[in-house]
N, C-alpha and C positions, 0 to 999 in steps of 0.2 A: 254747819259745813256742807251737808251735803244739799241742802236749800239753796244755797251757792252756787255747790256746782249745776243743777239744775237750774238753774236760772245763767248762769255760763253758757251751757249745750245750747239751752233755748236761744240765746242771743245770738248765739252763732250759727246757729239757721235761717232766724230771719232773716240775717244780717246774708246770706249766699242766695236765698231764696229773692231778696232785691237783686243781685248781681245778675239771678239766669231770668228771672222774668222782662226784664227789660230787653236782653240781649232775644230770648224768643219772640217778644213781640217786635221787635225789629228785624230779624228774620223773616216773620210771617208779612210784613211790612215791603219788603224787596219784593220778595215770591210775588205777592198779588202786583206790587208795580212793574216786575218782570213780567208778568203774564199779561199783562196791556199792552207793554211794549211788542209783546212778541205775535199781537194781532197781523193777519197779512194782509200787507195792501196788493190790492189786483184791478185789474185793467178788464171791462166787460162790454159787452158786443147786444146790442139788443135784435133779439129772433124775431125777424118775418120777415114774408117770403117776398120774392125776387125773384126774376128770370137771368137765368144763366145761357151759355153758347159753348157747346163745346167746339173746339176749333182744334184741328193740324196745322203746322208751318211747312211751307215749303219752298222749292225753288223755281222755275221755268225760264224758260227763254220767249222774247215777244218774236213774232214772225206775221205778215201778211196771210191776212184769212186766203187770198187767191194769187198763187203767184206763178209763171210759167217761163221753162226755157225757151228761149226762141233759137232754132235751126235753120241754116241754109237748107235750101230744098238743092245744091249743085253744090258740090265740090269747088273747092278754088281757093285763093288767095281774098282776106280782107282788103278792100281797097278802100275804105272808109264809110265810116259810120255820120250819124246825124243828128246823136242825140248824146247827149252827155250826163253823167249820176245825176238823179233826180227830176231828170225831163219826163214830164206828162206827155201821154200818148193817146192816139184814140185807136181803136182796132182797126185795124186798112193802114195805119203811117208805116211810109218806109222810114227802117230804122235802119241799113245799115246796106250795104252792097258787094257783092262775091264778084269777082276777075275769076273765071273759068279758065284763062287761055291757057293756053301748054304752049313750051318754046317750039317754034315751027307754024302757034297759029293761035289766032287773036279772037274772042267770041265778045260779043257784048255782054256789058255788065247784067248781075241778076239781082235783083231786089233781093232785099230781107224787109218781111213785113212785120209788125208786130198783129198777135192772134187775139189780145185782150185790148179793153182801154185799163191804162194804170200809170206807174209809171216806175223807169227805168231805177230799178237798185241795187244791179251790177252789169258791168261792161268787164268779163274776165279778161280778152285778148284785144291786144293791139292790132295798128291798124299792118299790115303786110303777114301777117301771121297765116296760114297753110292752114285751112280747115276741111271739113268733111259733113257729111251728110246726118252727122250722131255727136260733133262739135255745138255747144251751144257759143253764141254771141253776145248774145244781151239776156238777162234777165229780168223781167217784167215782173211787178208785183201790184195787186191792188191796196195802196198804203190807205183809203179810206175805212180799212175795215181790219184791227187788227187782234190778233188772238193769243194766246199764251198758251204754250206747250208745258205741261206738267206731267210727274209721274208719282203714285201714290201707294206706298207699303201697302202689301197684300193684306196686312191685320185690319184695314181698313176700309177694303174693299165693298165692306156690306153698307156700309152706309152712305155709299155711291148712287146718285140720282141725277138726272139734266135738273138745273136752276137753282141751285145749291149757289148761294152768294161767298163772294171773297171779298177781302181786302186788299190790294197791291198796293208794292211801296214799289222808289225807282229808287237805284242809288243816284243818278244824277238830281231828284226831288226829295231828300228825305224827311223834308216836315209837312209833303203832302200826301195824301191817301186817294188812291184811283181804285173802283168798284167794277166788279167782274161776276159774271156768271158761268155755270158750269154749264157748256153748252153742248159736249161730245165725249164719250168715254169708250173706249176701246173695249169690244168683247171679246177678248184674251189677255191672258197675264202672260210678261215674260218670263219666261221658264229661268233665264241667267239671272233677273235683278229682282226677281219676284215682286215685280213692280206692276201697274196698270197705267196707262201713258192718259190723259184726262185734256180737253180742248177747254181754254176759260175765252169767251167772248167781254171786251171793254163794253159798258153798261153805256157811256159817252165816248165820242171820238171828242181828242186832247192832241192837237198838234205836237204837245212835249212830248208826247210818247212816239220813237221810235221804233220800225224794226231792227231785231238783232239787241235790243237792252236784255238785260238780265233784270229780273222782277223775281221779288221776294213775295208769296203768296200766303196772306191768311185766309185757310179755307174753313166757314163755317158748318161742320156736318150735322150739327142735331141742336136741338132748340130744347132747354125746359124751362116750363112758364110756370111761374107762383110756387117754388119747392122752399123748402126750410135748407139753410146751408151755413157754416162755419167753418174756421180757417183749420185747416186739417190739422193744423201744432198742435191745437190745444184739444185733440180727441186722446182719450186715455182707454191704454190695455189692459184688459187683466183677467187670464186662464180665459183666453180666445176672447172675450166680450170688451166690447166698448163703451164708453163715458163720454158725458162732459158735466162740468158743475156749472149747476143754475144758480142764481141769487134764489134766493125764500126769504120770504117779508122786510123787505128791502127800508128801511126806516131814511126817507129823503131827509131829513133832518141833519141827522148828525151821520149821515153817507157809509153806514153801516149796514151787514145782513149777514145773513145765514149761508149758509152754500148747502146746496143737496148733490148728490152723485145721481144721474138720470141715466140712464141706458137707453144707447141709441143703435138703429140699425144703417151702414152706409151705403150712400151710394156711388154712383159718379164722381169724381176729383177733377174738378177744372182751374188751372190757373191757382192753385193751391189753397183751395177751398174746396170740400166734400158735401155733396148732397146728403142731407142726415133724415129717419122719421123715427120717433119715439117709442120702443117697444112695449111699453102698458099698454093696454085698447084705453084706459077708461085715465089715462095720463090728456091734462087740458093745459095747454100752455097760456098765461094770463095776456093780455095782451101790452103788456109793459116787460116780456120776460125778456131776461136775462142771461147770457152766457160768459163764462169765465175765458179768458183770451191770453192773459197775462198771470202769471204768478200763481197758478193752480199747481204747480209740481209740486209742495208739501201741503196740499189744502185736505182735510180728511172731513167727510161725511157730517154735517153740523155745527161745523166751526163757523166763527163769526170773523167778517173780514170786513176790511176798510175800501169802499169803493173808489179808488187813487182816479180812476178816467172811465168814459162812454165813450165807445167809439161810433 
């Protein structure tokens, strides 16, 4: 009897010990196929260097590099003029004629001459209109030569120099691009807009340009040539220091690698990209390296990741 029941007991353990081993290795079964699944795929950026610009935007207006009022030298009434918006002058043309007389007595007309060659790009007053000696007439401008009035925040002031290149756009042009330089800067800041007023000379004269357009100005102030640089997203904080994860031994095959956390020191941000350099002395970037751009917010120090894109 009791041979029996020992031989009962027995059976009925091996008989549970089949039910949990199966169910354990099928457990252990999921885990490891979850944990393939749970590989991160990331999107990475390959390191080397490039030249960047750093640039301001701004506004200006176009205006004639030389332009002048012209004045009666006599008092008197407009009796007419000779030239109409847009007439070319040469310096000596009569442009316009003053009636001196007062009622009771009659004087001969007095020229208005013009004092530049350019050409006319305003006529303010009509013709019988009552002027004076401090009235202007005509205004004369030299449209072969024209300039852009800009003004530039004080924060910016240091890296102000004559020949500093721009980029202009028109609104009436917006799929073309017109080149300027920095050819005059004001040695005073205004005290109200804490601003610095800056002269940009057209690199070309362009009939489409206008005096009086309004011109949107990229102005180039500092050049770096051959620096390391990455999209400032993907730089990471932590207790003041910064990161970014590199690929380690990057396997082209099956588009898999490792990731390491590197410490970087930053610099400049242009266009949302930061200048970066490495803080190890004796850290060697390989020349296929790698930086993580995508998908590094849960990536931790060693993990292996699935290379999804090269940018």
């Amino acid at each position: 009897m009791k041979i029996l029941m020992k031989m009962t007991v027995a059976l009925g353990l091996f008989m549970m010990s089949m039910i949990i081993f199966p169910a354990c290795s099928k457990t252990n079964v999921e885990e490891e196929s979850s944990q393939e699944e749970r590989v991160q795929a990331v999107r990475v950026e390959k390191l080397e260097d490039s030249d960047l610009r750093k640039f301001i935007e701004l506004n200006g207006n176009i205006r004639a590099e030389k332009s002048m009022n012209v004045y009666p030298v006599v008092a008197g009434k407009i009796s007419g003029t000779t030239v109409h918006l847009g007439s070319n002058v040469k310096k000596g043309d009569t442009i316009a004629f003053i009636d001196p007389s007062v009622p009771g007595s009659r004087y001969s007309l007095n020229e208005v001459t013009s004092p530049i060659n350019g050409t006319v790009i305003s006529i303010p007053l009509k013709e019988g209109t009552r002027v004076d000696t401090e009235t202007a007439v005509v205004v004369i401008g030299d449209l072969s030569k024209l300039q852009i009035i800009a003004y530039i925040p004080e924060r910016y002031v240091s890296y102000l120099k004559t020949g500093l290149k721009a980029d202009v756009s028109l609104e009436a042009y917006p799929d073309d691009v017109f080149s300027a330089v920095v050819s005059e800067i004001s040695p005073v800041l205004d005290e109200a807009t804490r601003t610095k007023e800056i002269v940009l000379t057209f690199t070309k004269n362009d009939k489409r340009i206008n005096a009086g357009m309004f011109a949107g100005v990229k102005l180039y102030i500092k050049d770096y040539a051959k620096v390391l640089s990455v999209p400032t997203s993907c730089i990471i904080e932590k207790n003041g220091r910064k990161f970014v994860y590199l690929l380690d031994d990057e396997n082209a095959e099956s588009r898999q690698a490792n990731v390491k956390l590197a410490e970087i020191n930053t610099g400049e941000e242009i266009q949302n990209r930061t200048i970066i350099s490495f803080t190890e002395s004796n850290f060697e970037l390989s020349a296929n390296a790698k930086v993580v751009v995508q998908g590094f917010e849960t990536l931790q120090d060693g993990v292996i990741v699935n290379i999804a894109d090269c940018l």
